[in-house]
C-alpha positions in Angstrom: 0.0 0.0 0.0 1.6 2.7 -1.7 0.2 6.6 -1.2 0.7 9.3 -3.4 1.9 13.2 -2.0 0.8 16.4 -4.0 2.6 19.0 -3.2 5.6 21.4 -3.4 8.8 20.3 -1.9 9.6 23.6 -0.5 6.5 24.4 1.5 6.5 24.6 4.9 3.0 22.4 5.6 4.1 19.4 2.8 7.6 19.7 4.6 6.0 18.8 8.2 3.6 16.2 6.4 6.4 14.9 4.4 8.4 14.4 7.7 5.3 12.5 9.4 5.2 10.3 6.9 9.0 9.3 7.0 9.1 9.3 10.8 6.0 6.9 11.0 7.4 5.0 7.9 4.7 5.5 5.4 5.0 4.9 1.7 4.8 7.5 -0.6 5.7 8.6 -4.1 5.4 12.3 -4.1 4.1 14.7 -7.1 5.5 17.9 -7.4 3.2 20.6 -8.5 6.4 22.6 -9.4 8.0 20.3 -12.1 5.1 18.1 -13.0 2.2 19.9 -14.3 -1.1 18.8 -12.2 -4.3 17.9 -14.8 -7.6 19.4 -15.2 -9.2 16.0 -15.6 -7.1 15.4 -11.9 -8.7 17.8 -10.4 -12.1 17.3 -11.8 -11.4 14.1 -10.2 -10.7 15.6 -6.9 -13.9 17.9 -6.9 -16.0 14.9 -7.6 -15.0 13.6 -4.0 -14.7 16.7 -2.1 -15.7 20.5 -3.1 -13.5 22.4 -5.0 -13.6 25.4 -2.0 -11.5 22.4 -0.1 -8.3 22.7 -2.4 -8.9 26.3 -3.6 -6.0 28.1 -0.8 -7.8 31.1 -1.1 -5.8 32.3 1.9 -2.1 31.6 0.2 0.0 33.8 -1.4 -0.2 33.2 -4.7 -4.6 33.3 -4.5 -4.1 36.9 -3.0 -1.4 38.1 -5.8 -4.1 37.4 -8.7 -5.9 40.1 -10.4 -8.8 41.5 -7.7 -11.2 40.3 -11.3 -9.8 36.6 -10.9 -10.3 36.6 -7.5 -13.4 37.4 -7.3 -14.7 35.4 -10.2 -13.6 32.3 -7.8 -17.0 31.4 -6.9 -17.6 27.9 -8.2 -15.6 24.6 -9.4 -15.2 25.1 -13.1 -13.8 28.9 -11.9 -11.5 27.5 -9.2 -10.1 24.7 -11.5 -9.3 27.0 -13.9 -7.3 29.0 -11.6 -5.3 26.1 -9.6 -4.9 24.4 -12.7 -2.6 27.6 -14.2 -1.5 28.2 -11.0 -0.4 25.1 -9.3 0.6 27.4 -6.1 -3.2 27.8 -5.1 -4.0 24.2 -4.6 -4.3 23.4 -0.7 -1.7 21.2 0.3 -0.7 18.3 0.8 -3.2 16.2 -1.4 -2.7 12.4 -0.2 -4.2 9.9 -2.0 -4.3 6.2 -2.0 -5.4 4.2 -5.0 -6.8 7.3 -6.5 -9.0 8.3 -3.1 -8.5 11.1 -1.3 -7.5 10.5 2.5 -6.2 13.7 3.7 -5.8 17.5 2.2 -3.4 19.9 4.0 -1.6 18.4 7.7 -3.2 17.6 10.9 -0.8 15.2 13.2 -3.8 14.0 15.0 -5.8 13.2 11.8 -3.3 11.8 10.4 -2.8 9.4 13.3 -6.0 7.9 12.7 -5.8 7.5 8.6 -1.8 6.5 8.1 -1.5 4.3 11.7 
């Protein structure tokens, strides 16, 4: 049982995640939203089992530097794919998935007690 990490290596919430995982010895491969370029049908995927406003980091950085227009247009899924699918940076993260389910957005030790252990 193999999982599989979204995320950007250099990020300080997919850093502590990443850590967990090693320090409790669970599998990953990890997908970097820098270097490999995340699908629209992949996150179509991802707002068919949770809603869109879950991985849409409206409170980031990168959300905050778009155009006030773009911004403000993020109101639904088809908008907020759009956007995270341009701009990788907006997508919540960590993303974990195992066999193509999602089983944890983002880093909570305690959560992740329960789901990895």
């Amino acid at each position: 049982m193999k999982y599989l990490v979204y995320g950007i290596p250099n990020c300080d919430v997919t850093k502590k995640a990443l850590k967990w995982l090693d320090a409790h010895k669970v599998p990953y491969d990890f997908f970097n939203y820098k270097t490999d370029d995340i699908s629209t049908a992949k996150l179509e995927e991802w707002c068919r089992q949770k809603s869109w406003e879950v991985f849409l980091n409206k409170r980031g950085t990168t959300f905050k530097s778009l155009h006030p227009a773009v911004q403000q247009n993020a109101t639904n899924e088809k908008a907020a794919i759009e956007i995270m699918a341009a701009r990788s940076s907006t997508i919540k993260r960590p993303v974990i998935e195992l066999n193509g389910k999602i089983v944890a957005v983002g880093f909570d030790e305690k959560k992740y007690e329960i789901i990895f252990l």
